[in-house]
KOLGUZA-459544 format. One line per field, with one value per residue (C-alpha): residue number from 1; residue in one letter; x, z, y. Coordinates in Angstrom, 2 decimals. Each point is the difference from the previous one (the first is absolute). Layout:
BEGIN
resi (NUM;...)
resn (a;...)
x (X;...)
z (Z;...)
y (Y;...)
This chain:
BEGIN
resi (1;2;3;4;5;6;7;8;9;10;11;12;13;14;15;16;17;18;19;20;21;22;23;24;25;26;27;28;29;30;31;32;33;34;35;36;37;38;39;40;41;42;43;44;45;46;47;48;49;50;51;52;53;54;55;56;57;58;59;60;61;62;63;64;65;66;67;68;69;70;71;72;73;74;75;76;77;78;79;80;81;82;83;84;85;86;87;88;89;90;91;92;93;94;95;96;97;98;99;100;101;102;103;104;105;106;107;108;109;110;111;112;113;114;115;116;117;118;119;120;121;122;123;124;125;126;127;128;129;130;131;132;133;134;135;136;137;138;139;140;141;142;143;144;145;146;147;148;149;150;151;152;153;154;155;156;157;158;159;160;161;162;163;164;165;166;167;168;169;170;171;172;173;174;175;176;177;178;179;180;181;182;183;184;185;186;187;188;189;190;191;192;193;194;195;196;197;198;199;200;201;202;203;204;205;206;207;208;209;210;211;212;213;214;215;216;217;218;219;220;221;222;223;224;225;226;227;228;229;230;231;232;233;234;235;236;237;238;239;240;241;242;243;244;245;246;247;248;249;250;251;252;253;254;255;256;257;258;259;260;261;262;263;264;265;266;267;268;269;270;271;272;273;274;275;276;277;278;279;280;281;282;283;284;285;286;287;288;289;290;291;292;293;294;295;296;297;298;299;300;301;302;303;304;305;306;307;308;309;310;311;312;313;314;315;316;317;318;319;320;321;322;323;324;325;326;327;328;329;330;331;332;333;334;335;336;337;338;339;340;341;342;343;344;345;346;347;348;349;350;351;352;353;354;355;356;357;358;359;360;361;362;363;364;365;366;367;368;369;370;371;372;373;374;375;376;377;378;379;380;381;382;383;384;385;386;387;388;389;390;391;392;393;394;395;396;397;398;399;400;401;402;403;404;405;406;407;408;409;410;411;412;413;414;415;416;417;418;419;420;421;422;423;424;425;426;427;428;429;430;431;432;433;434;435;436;437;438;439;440;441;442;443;444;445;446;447;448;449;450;451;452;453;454;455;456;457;458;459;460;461;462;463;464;465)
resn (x;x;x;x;x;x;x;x;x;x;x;x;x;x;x;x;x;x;x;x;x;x;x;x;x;x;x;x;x;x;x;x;x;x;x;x;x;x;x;x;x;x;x;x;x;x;x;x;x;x;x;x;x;x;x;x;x;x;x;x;x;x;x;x;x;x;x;x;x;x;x;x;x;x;x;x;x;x;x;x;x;x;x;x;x;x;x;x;x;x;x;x;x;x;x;x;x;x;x;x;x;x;x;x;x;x;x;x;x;x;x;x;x;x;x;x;x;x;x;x;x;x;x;x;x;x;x;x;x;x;x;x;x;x;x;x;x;x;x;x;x;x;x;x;x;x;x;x;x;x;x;x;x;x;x;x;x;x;x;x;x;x;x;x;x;x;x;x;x;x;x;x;x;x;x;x;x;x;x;x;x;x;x;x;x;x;x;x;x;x;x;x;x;x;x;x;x;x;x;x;x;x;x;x;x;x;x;x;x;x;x;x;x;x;x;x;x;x;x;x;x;x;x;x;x;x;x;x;x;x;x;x;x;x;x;x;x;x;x;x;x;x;x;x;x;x;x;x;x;x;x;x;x;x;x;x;x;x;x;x;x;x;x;x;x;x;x;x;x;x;x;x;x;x;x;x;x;x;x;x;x;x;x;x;x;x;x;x;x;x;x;x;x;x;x;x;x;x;x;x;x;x;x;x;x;x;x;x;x;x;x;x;x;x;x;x;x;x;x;x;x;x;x;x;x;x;x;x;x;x;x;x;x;x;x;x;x;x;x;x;x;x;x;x;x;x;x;x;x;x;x;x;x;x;x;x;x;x;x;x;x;x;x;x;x;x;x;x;x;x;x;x;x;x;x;x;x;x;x;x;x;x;x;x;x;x;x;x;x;x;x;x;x;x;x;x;x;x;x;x;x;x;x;x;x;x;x;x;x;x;x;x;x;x;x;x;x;x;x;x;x;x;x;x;x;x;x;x;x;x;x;x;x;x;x;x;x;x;x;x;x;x;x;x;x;x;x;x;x;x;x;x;x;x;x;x;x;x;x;x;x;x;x;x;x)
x (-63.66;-2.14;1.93;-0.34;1.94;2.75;1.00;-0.42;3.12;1.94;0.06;-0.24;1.20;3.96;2.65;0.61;-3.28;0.75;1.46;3.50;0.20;3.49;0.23;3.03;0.02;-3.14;0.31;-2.65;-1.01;-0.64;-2.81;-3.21;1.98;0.45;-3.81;-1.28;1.81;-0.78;-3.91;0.35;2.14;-2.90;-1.98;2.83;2.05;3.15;2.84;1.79;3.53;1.16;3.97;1.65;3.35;-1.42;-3.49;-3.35;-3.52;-2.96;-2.72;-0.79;-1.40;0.97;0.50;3.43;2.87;2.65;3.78;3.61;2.28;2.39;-0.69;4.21;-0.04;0.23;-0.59;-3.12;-1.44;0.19;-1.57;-3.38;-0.02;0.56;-3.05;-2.38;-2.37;0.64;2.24;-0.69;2.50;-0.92;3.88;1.58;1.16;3.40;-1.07;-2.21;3.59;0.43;-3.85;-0.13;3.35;-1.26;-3.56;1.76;1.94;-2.89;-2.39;-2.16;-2.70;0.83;-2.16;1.81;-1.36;3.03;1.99;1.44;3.57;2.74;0.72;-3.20;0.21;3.21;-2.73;-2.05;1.85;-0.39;-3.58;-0.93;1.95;-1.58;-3.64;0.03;-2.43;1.65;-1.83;1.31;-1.28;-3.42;-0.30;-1.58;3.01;0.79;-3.00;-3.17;1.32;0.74;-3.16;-2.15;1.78;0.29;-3.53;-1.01;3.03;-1.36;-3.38;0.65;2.40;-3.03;-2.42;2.34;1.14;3.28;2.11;1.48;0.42;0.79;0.31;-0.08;0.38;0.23;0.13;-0.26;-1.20;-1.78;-3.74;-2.06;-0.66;2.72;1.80;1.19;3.31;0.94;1.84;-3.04;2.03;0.52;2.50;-2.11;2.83;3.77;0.66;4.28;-2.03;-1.61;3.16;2.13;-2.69;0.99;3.92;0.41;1.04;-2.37;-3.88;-0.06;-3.28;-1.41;-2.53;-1.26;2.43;2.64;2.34;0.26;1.90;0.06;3.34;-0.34;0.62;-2.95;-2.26;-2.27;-0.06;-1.72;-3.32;-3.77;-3.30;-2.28;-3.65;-2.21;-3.72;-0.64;3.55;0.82;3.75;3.43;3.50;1.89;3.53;1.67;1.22;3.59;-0.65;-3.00;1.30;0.55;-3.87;-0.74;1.20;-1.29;-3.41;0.44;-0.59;3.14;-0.46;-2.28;0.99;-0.64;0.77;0.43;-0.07;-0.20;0.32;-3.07;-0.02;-2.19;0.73;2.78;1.97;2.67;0.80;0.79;1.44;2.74;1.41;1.53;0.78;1.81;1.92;0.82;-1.42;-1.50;3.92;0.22;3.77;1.48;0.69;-0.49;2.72;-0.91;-3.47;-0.33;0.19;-1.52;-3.86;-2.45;0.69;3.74;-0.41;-2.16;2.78;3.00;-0.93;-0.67;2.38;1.85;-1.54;0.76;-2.77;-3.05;-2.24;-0.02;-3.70;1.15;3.20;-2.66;-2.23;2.32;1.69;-2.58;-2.37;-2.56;-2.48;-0.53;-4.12;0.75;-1.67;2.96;1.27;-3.11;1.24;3.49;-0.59;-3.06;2.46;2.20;3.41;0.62;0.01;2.45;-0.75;2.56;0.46;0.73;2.12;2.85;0.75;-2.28;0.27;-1.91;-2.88;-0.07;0.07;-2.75;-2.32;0.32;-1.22;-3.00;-0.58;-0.97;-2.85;-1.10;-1.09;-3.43;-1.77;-1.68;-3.45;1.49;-1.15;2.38;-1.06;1.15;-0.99;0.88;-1.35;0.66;-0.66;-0.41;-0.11;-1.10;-1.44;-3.64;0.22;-3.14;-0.08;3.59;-0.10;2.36;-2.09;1.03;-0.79;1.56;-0.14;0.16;0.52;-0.43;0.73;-0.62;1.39;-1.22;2.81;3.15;0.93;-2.91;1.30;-1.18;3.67;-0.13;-3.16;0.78;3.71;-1.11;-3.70;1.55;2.65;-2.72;-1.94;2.39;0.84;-2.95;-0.39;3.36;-0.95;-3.48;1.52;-1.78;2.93;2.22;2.54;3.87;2.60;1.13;-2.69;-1.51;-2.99;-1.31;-1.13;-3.84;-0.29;1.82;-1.41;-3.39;-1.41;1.93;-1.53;-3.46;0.90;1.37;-3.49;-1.59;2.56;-0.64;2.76;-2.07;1.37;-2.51;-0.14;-0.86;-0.04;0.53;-1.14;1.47;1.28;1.99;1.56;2.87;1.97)
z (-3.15;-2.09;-2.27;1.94;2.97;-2.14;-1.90;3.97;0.79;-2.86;0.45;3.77;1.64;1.30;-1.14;2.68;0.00;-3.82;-0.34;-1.94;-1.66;-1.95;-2.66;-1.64;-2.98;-3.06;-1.95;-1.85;3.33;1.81;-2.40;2.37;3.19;-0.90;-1.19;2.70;2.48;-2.29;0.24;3.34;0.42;0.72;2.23;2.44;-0.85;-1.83;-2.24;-2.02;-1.46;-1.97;-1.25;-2.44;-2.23;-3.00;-0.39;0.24;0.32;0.15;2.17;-0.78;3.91;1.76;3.18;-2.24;-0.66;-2.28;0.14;-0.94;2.12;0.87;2.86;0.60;0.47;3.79;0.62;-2.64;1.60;3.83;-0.91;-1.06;2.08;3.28;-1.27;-0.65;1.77;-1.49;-2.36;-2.58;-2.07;-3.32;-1.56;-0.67;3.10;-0.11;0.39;3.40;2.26;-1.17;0.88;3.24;1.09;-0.29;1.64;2.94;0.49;0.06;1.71;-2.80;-0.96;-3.50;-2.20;-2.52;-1.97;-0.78;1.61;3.61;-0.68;2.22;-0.71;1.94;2.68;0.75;0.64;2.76;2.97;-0.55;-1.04;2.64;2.57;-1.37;-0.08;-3.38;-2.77;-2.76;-2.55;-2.57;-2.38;-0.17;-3.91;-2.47;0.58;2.66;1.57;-0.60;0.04;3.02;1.17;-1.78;1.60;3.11;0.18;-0.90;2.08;3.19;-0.27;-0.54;2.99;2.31;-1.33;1.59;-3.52;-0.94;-2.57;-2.51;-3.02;-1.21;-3.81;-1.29;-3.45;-2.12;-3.41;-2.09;-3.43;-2.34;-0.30;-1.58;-2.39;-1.45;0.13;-3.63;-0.41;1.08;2.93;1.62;1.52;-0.10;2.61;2.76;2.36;-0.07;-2.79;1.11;3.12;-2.22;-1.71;2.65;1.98;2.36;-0.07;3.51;0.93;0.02;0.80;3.47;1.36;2.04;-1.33;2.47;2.35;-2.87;-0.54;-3.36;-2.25;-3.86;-1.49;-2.71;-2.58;0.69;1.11;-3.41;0.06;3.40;-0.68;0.91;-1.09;1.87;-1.29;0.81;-0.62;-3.18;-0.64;-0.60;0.25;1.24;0.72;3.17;0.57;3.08;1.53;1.67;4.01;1.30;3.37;1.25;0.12;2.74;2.27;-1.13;-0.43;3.78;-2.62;2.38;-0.50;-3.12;-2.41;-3.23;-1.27;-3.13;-2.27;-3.24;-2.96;-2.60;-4.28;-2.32;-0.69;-2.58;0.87;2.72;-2.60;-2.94;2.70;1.01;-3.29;0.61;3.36;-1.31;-2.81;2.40;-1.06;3.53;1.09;1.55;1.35;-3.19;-3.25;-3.21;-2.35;-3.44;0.84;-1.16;-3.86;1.06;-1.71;2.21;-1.71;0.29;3.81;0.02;-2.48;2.60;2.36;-2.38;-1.03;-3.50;-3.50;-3.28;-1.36;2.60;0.94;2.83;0.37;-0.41;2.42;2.26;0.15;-0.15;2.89;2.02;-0.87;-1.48;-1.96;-3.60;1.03;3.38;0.56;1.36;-3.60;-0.55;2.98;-0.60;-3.76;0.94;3.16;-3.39;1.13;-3.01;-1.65;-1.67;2.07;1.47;4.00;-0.03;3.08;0.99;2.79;1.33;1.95;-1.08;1.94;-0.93;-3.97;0.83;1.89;-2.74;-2.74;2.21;0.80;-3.53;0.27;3.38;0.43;1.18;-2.59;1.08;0.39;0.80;3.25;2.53;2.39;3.81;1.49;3.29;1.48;3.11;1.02;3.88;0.91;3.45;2.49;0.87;3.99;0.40;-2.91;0.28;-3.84;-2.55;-1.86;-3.07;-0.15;-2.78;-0.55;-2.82;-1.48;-3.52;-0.76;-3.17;-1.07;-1.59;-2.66;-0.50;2.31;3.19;0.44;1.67;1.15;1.18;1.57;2.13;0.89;1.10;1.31;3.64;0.13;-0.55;2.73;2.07;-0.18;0.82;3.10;1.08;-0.67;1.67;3.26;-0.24;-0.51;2.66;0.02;1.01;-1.60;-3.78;-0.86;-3.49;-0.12;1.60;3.13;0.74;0.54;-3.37;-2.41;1.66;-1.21;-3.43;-1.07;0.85;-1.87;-2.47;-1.13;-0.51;-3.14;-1.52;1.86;1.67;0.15;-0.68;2.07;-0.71;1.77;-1.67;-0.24;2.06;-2.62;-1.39;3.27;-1.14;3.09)
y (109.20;2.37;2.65;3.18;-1.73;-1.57;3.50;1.44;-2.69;0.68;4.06;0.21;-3.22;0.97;-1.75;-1.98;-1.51;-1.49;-3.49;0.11;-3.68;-0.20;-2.88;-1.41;-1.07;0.36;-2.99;-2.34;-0.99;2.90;1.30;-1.58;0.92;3.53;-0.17;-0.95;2.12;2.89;-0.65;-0.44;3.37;2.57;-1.84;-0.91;3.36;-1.44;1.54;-2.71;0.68;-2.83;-0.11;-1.90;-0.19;1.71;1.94;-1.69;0.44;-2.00;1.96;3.23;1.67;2.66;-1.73;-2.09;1.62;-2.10;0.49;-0.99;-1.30;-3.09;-1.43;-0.24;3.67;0.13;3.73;-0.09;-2.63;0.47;3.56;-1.48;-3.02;2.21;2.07;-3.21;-1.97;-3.04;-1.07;-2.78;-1.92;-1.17;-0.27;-2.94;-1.81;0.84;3.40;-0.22;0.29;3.43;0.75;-1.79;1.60;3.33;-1.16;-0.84;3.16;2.34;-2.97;-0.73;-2.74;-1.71;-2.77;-2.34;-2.30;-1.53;-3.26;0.48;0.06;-0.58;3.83;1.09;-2.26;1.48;2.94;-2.23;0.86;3.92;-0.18;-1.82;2.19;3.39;-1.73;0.18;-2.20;-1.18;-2.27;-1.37;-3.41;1.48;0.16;-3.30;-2.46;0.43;1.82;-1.22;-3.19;0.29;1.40;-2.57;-2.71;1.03;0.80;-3.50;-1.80;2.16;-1.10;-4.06;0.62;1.69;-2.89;-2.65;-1.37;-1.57;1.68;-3.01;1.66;3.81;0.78;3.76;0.89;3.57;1.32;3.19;-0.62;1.25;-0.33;-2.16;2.46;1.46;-3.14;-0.13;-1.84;-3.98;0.99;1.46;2.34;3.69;2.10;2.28;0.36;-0.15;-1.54;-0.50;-1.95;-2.84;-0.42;-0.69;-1.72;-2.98;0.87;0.66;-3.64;-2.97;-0.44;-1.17;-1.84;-2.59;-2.65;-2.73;0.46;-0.04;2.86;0.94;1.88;0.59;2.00;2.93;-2.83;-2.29;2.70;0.44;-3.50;-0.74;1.50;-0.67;0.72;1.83;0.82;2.94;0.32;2.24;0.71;-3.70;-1.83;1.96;-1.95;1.18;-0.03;-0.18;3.42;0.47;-0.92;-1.14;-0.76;3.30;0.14;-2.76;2.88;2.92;-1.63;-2.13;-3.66;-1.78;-3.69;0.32;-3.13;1.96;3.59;1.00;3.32;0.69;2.66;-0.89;0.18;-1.33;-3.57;-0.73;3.13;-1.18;-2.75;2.29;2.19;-2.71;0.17;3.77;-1.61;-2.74;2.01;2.53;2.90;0.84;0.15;3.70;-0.42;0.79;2.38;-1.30;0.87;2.04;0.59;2.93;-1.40;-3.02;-1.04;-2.42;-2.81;0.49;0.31;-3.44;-1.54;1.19;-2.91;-2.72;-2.77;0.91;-1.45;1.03;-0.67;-0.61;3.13;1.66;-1.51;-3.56;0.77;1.12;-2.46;-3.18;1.77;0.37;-3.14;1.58;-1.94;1.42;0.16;1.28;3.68;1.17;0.52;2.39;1.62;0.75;1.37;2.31;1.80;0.39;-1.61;-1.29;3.44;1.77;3.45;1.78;0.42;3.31;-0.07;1.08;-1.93;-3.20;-3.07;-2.83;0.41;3.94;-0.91;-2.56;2.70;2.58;-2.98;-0.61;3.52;0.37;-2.71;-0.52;4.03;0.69;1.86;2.96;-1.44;-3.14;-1.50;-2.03;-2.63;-0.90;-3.54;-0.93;-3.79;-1.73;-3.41;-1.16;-3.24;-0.73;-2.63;0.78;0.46;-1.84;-3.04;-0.55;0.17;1.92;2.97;2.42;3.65;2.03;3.48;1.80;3.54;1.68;3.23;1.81;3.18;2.81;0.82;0.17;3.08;-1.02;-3.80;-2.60;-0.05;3.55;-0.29;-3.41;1.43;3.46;-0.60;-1.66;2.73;2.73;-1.66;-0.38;3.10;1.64;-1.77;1.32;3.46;-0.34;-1.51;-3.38;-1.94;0.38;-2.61;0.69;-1.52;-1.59;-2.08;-2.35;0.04;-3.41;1.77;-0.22;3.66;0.85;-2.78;0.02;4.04;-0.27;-2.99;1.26;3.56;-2.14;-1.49;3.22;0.13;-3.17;-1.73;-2.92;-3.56;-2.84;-3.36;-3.36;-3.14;-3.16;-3.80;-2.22;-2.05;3.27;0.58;-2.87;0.26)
C-alpha cells in the first residue's frame, strides 16, 4: 500500500470501517505483540488501545493508544470491550474470567496466551452457543509448542507411522552471550513463576507404557540431558502433567510422553537446595522479616550451632561436597550476605525472589534465549523399524526490552490475530491451538520472523528404543 492511499484511509475511511483491537494487559511480554500489530495497523486499518494497572508505553504510533485501568472494574471494561473487534488478554491468568465474561456479553472474539483454566471453560458453552472464537494457549509454552508438535505429530500420522515416543522440552535463558554468572541464568519473564515452579502437585508421565510420576521434592533431582547443535548441553526437568496432552494432541495409546522445563546443566541441582530448605514455600509469612538480613533468612531453617557457620550448617545439611560448584553458586546469588531484605512483609518464596531479582536481571543490552525441542519416536510404516526425528528451536533476543520471550509469546497471538480480523480464520468455538487451520498459517508467518524449527533425523543406533 503506497503512502498516498494509507494517509487517504486514515483521514477519510469512516469509523466503522476501522478495526477496534482492545488488549489487556502491557507487560514484558506484550512488547513484539503490540509491535507487530502496530506495523501492521495502517495497512489493514487498525486502532490499538492497550490497558493496564498503572501507565505504560512501549510503541510510540498513532494508530496505539495506552491507558489505565483494572480489568475488575466492570463498567470500565464492558465499555471498551463492547466497542472492540477483538479483544486480547495478556494479564495474568487469573485475570482472563473478568475479560472473557465481558467478551461474552457483548459477543466478542478474545486471544490468550495463557493456560485454559477451568475458569474459561466454564465460558465454552456460551461461546459456542453465540458462534463465538475464543483462543486461548497460543503464546511460547503453551503455544508454539503446541503448534510445533502438532505439526510434526499430524504429518507422521498422514505418512502411516506409529507414534512410540513424545518428549517436548522449553526454556528461557539467557544467551550465550551475556551469560556471565555460574547459574547461567538470568529472569526474562515472571520471575514469582520460576520460583514457585513445579508446586502444583506432582509431574505426571508415561514412559514405556509406565505411568510415572515425580513429587515437588524429587523433581530437581530427576533430570536429563539433552544436546542441541551449536548451543551445546541443557538438563530438562519434568513439568506438572503430561497426560492431559495424549488428548489434546489425539497420542491415545502412545507408550511414552513426557515434557519438560529446560536450564543449563548444574542448575536444577543447586536449585534443589532452596527446594529442600524451603525457601520456595509460598503458603506462609515469615516472622520479623522486615529486620531480617539474607543470611539470617538462610540461617532461620538450619539446625542450631554455636559455633558452625551458616556456610558449614548449609552445606553439611544439605550434602554438599566442599569442591562441589554449587558452593560457587550459592555465595555469588549473595545468600550468605549480611544485606538487609527490606521487606515488610514476605513469605519465603517472596524473600527468595527479591534476592534473585537483584542478580538474575537482564541488563539492558542483555540478550535472553528461548529453546524449545521435541523428540518423536515412531515405527517406519514401511521398514517396520523405530526412527528419531528431533526438532529444535533457538531464539535470540535483541535486548533486554525486545525478548526472545516477548517475541515467541506474542508472535502466534499477533498472528493469530490477524487472521481473525482478516476473516481467514473462521473457526467457532474455544479452541488451543492444535487445530490444522490455526497452527498451520502461524507457523508459516512465524518463519518470516526468525521463528523456524530445525529437523534432524538420526542413526539408527541413536534411536535406543
Amino acid at each position: 500500500m503506497d503512502r498516498m492511499t494509507k494517509i487517504f484511509k486514515h483521514f477519510f475511511n469512516d469509523e466503522q470501517s476501522m478495526k477496534h483491537i482492545l488488549i489487556f494487559g502491557a507487560g514484558r511480554s506484550c512488547n513484539t505483540l503490540i509491535r507487530y500489530l502496530a506495523a501492521n495497523a495502517d495497512e489493514f486499518d487498525w486502532k490499538i488501545n492497550i490497558f493496564d494497572i498503572r501507565e505504560s508505553k512501549s510503541e510510540n504510533s498513532e494508530r496505539v493508544i495506552y491507558s489505565v485501568m483494572n480489568v475488575k472494574d466492570e463498567t470500565a471494561r464492558d465499555l471498551q470491550v463492547k466497542n472492540a473487534d477483538l479483544v486480547i488478554s495478556m494479564l495474568p491468568a487469573r485475570f482472563h474470567k473478568y475479560v472473557a465474561k465481558s467478551c461474552v456479553k457483548f459477543s466478542k472474539n478474545l486471544l490468550t496466551a495463557s493456560y485454559e483454566t477451568d475458569e474459561l471453560t466454564a465460558f465454552r458453552g456460551d461461546v459456542q452457543k453465540k458462534g463465538l472464537f475464543f483462543l486461548n494457549e497460543c503464546g511460547l509454552d503453551p503455544g508454539l509448542d503446541h503448534m510445533s508438535a502438532m505439526n510434526l505429530i499430524d504429518r507422521i500420522k498422514n505418512n502411516g507411522h506409529t507414534l512410540l515416543a513424545f518428549e517436548s522440552f522449553t526454556g528461557g535463558l539467557v544467551a550465550p552471550e551475556s551469560d556471565d554468572n555460574p547459574w547461567n541464568y538470568k529472569f526474562s519473564w515472571n520471575p514469582r513463576n520460576v520460583v514457585v515452579a513445579g508446586q502444583e502437585g506432582p509431574a505426571k508421565f508415561i514412559q514405556n507404557g509406565k505411568y510415572k510420576y515425580i513429587p515437588y521434592n524429587r523433581l530437581f533431582r530427576r533430570t536429563e540431558l539433552i544436546e542441541i547443535d551449536d548451543f551445546g548441553m541443557f538438563e530438562g526437568y519434568a513439568n506438572r502433567d503430561s497426560l492431559k496432552y495424549i488428548g489434546q494432541y489425539n497420542l491415545q495409546g502412545i507408550p511414552t510422553i513426557y515434557r519438560g522445563t529446560l536450564r543449563r546443566p548444574g542448575f536444577c541441582r543447586a536449585w534443589n537446595v532452596f527446594v529442600q530448605l524451603g525457601l520456595t514455600d509460598d503458603s506462609y509469612y515469615i516472622e520479623n522479616v522486615e529486620n531480617m538480613t539474607y543470611r539470617e533468612f538462610i540461617n532461620s531453617f538450619l539446625y542450631y550451632h554455636p559455633s558452625d557457620s551458616v556456610e558449614v550448617k548449609l552445606y553439611r545439611a544439605m550434602h554438599i561436597d566442599q569442591d562441589s560448584d554449587i558452593i560457587r553458586k550459592m555465595k555469588w546469588i549473595g545468600i550468605f550476605d549480611n544485606t538487609k531484605i527490606g521487606l515488610k512483609k514476605a513469605t519465603p518464596a517472596q524473600i527468595l525472589e527479591h534476592i534473585l531479582k537483584q542478580k538474575w536481571q537482564l541488563h539492558p543490552n542483555d540478550k535472553d534465549m528461548v529453546v524449545m525441542w521435541h523428540k518423536f519416536i515412531y515405527r517406519d510404516a514401511k521398514t517396520k523399524l523405530p526412527v528419531k526425528l528431533t526438532s529444535s528451536l533457538v531464539v535470540l533476543g535483541e535486548d533486554s526490552e525486545h525478548t526472545a520471550m516477548s517475541k515467541t509469546v506474542g508472535l502466534p497471538l499477533a498472528v493469530a490475530a490477524k487472521l481473525v480480523l482478516t476473516g481467514n480464520l473462521k473457526l467457532k468455538g474455544m479452541f488451543i491451538p492444535t487445530h490444522k487451520l490455526i497452527y498451520k498459517p502461524v507457523l508459516q508467518e512465524l518463519e518470516q520472523h526468525g521463528i523456524k524449527f530445525k529437523e534432524k533425523l538420526h542413526d539408527a543406533e541413536e534411536v535406543g528404543y
